[in-house]
C-alpha positions in Angstrom: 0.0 0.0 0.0 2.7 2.3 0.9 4.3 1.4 -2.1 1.7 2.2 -4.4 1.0 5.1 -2.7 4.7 6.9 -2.8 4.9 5.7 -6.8 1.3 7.4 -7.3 3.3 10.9 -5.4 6.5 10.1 -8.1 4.3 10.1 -11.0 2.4 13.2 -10.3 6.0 15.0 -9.0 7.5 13.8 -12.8 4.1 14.8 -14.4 4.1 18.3 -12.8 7.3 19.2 -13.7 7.4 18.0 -17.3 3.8 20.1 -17.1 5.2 23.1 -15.9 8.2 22.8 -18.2 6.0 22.1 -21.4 3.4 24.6 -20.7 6.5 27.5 -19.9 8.5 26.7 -22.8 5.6 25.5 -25.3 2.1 27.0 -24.1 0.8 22.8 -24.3 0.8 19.8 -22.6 0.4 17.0 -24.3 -2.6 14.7 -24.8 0.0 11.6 -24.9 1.6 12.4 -21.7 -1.9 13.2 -19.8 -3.3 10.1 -21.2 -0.5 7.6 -19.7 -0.7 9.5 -15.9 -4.3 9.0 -15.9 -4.1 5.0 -17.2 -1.4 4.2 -14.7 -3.7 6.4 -11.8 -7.0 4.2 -12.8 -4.8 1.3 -12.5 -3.2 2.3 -9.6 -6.8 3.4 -8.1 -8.4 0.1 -9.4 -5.5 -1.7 -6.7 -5.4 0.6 -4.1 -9.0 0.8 -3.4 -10.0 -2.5 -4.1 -7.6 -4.2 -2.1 -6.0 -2.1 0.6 -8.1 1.2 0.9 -12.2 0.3 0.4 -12.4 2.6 3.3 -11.3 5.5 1.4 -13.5 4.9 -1.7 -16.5 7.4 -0.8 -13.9 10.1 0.2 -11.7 9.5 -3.4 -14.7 10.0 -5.5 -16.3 12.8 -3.6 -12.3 14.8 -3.9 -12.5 14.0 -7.3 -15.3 14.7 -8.2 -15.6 18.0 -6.4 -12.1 19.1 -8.5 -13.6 17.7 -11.6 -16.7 20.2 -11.3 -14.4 23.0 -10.8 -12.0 22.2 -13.5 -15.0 21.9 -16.3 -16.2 25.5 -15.0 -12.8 26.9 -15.5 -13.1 25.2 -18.9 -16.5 26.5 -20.3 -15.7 29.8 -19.3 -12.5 29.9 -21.3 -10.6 30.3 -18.0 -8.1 27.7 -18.3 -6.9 25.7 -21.3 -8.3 22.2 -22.2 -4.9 21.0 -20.7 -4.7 22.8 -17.3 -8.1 21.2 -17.0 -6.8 17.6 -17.7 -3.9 18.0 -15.9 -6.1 19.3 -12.8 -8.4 16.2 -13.3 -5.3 13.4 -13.7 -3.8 14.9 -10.6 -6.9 14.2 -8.7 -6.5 10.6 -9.6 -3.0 10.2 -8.6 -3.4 11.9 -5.3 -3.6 9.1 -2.5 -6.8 9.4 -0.5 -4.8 8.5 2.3 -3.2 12.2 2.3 -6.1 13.9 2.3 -6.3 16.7 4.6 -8.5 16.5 7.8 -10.2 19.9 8.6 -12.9 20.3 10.9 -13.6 16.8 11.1 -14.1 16.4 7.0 -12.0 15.1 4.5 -13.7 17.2 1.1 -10.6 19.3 1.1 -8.4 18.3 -1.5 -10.1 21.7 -3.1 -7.4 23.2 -1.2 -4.5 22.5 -3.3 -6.7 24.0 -6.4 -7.1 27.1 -3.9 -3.7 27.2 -3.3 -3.1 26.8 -6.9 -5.0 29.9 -7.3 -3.3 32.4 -4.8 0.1 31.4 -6.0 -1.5 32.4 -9.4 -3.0 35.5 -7.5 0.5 36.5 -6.2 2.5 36.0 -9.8 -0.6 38.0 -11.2 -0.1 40.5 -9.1 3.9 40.5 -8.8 4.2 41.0 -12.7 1.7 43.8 -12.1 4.1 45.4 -10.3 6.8 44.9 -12.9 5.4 45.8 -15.6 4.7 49.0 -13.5 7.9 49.9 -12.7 8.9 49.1 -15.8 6.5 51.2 -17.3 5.0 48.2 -19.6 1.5 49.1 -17.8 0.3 52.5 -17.3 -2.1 52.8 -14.6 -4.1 55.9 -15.3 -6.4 57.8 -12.9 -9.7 56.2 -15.5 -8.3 52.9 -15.6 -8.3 52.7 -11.8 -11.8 54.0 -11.2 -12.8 51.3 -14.5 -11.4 48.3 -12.6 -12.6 49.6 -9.1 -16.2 49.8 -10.8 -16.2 46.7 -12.4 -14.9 44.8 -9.3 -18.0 46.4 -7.3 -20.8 46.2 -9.8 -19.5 42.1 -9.9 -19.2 41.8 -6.1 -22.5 42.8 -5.8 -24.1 40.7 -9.1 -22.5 37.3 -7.1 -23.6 38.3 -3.7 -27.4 38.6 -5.2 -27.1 35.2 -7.4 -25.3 33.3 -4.3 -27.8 34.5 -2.1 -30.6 33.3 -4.0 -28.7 29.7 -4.4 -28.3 29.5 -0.6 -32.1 30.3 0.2 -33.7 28.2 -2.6 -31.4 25.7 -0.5 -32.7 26.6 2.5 -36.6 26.4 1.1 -36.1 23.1 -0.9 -33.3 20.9 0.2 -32.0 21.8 4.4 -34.4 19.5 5.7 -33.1 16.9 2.7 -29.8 16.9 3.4 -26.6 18.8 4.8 -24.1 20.3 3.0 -20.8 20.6 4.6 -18.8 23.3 4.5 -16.3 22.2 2.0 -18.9 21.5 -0.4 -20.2 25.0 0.1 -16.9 26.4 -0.9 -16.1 24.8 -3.6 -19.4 25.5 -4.8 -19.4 29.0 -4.3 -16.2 29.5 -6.0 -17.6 27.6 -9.1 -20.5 29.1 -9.2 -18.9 32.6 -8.6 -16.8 32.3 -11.3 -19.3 31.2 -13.3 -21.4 34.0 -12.4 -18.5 36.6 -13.5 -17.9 34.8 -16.3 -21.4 35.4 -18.1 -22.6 38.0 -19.5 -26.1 36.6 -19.7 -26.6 36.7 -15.6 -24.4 40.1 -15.5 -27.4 41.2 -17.3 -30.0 43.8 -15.4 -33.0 42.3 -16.0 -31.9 38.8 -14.7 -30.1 40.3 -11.9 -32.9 42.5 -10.7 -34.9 39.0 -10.9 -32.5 37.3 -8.7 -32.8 40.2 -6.3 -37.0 40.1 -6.0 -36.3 36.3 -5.6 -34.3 37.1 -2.4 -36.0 39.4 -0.6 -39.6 37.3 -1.1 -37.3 34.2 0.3 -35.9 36.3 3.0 -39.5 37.3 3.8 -40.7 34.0 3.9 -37.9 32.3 5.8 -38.1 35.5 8.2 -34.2 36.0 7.9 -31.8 38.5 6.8 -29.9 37.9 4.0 -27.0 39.5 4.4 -24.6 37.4 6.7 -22.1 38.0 9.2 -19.5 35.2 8.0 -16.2 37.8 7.2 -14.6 34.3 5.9 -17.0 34.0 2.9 -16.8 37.7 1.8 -13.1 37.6 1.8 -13.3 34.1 0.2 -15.4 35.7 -2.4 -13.8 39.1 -2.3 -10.5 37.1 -3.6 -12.5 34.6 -6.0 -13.7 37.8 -7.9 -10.3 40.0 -7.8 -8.7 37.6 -9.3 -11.4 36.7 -12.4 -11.0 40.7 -12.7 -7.3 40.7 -13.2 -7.4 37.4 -15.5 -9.4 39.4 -17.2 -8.3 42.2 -17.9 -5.3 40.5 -20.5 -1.6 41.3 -20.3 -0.5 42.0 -24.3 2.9 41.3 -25.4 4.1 42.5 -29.0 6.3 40.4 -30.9 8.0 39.9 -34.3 4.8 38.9 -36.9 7.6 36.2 -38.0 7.0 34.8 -34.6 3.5 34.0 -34.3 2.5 30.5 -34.1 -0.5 28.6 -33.3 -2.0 27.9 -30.1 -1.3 31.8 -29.8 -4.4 34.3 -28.9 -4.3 37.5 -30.8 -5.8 40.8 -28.9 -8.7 42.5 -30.7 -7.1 45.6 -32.2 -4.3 43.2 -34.3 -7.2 40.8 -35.7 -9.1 43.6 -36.5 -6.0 45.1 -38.9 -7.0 41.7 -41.0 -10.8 42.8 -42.3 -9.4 44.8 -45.3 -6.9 42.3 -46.4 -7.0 39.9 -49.1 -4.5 37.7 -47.7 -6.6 33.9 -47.2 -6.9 32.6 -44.3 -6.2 35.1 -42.0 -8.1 34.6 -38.6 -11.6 36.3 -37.3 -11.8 39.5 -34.9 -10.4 37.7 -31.9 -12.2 37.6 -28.5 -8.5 37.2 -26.6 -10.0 34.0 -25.1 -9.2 30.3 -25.6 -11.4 29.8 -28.1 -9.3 32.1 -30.7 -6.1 30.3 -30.3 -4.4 30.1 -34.1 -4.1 27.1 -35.8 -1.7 26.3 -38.0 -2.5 27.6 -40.7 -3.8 31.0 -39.6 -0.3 31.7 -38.1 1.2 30.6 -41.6 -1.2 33.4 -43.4 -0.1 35.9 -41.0 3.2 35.4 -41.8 2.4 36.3 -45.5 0.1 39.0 -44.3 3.2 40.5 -42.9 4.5 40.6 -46.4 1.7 42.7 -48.1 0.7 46.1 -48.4 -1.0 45.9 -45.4 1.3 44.1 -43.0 3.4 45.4 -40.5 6.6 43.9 -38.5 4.7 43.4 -35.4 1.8 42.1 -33.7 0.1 42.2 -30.4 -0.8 38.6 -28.7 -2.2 37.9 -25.5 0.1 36.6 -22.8 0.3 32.9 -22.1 -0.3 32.7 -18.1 1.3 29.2 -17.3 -1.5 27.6 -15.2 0.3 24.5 -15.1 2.8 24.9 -12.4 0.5 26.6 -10.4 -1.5 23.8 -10.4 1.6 21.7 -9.5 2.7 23.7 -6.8 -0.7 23.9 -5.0 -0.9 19.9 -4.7 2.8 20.1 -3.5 1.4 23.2 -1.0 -1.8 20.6 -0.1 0.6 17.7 0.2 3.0 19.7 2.7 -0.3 21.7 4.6 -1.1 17.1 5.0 2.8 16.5 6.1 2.7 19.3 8.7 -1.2 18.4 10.3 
């Protein structure tokens, strides 16, 4: 047991640090290399928890699953990269259940190391911030500050109203049902706030205003108020929605037009210099998300777009953020947080 519990910790150690490397130095992981981790973890898993650790079946799937959920939110909102997701999802398998992280008496918590994944992201986010600053590759006008401040409030607000409503419909429907502990209840209101950010169809008014009637005729009937006094949860979600905000708002970098290559994102203004070309090929206005990365053949038209009348020696891309050894260092944060406890 011990045995195929240390190997199951080498393989994701040797699978995070090819990840990080490949995803710095390349902007992919590979399919190939996620497909073998996660046959040797349902192997693994198969032994493990069918001979030595039935105990730790109900807590495996429930971690997993929980980190699964998340990982297709961050997905469909065009958060992370198909292969951040993977990589988030084969980690999960590999992880021993053994090591999972007691708090409060419950064992949902390897949602921690994807936490921890995101405020080591938080801190580089904000670090290069900083550098770019003082290196005066960012200019942080008086208008672009109130912009950001104003968008982080007006989106505070829209996910307070929409998790309020979740967690009285709960209330009405389900409390007498069944409990939700509180690990659940995190990691569900981190999905479901970055979710919330994330579309534009709940950010609208009309939807939101509905949200808000639903709350206050719940909060009527259940004789409450909703507004709690948990400073955890606001700070949870205060952090949750600074950092959509900042992932947001894209870093650019300009480069050589010789140097593009797919699997790149191009911002709006340098796709839009395209529409009066006549050069095939050539990508769509580009919505600086995931689902406007350049294939192949786009990058090889821009290339000869360079060469026309219209082309010029540079273009602006959106930076690649590598997610990967975030993800990678959070387990290793979770795993130490289990070493310490």
């Amino acid at each position: 047991m011990k045995i195929l519990e240390c190997l199951s910790l080498l393989v994701l150690i040797c699978l995070g640090v090819y990840a990080s490397v490949s995803d710095i130095q390349n902007g992919i992981i590979k399919n190939k290399v996620l497909a073998f981790a996660a046959l040797y973890a349902v192997l693994a898993d198969g032994i493990y928890y069918g001979l030595w650790g039935r105990e730790l079946v109900l807590q495996f799937l429930v971690n997993s699953a929980v980190v699964s959920a998340l990982a297709l939110v961050l997905f469909f909102t065009h958060s992370w990269a198909g292969g951040d997701c993977k990589l988030l999802f084969v980690f999960a398998l590999l992880y021993p259940a053994s090591k999972y992280v007691t708090y409060n008496g419950q064992t949902v918590t390897l949602i921690f190391a994807v936490f921890a994944a995101f405020l080591i992201g938080y801190v580089y986010l904000i670090a290069d911030y900083i550098f770019a600053a003082v290196h005066k590759r960012a200019h942080f006008s008086r208008n672009y500050i109130e912009m950001m401040l104003l968008s982080f409030i007006k989106t505070y607000i829209q996910v307070l109203i929409y998790l309020t409503s979740i967690h009285l419909l709960y209330m009405v429907l389900f409390s007498s049902k069944f409990e939700v502990n509180a690990m659940l209840w995190a990691a569900a209101d981190f999905c479901m706030a970055w979710f919330i950010s994330s579309s534009k169809q709940l950010r609208r008014r009309v939807v939101c205003c509905t949200a808000l009637a639903v709350d206050l005729v719940l909060s009527m009937y259940l004789h409450i108020v909703p507004i709690g006094t948990d400073v955890k949860r606001y700070l949870f979600l205060f952090t949750v929605i600074l950092l959509k905000i900042i992932l947001s708002e894209q870093n650019y970098q300009t480069i050589p037009t010789q140097q593009v290559r797919s699997g790149m994102i191009l911002s709006t203004a340098a796709s839009m210099q395209f529409l009066t070309s006549r050069v095939k090929g050539l990508p769509q206005i580009s919505t600086e998300d995931l689902r406007c990365r350049l294939t192949e053949g786009e990058a090889e038209s821009i290339k000869r777009w360079e060469h026309s009348a219209a082309g010029k020696p540079q273009i602006t891309i959106v930076r690649k953020i590598p997610f990967a050894i975030f993800i990678f260092l959070g387990f290793l944060a979770y795993f130490i947080l289990w070493m310490v406890i």
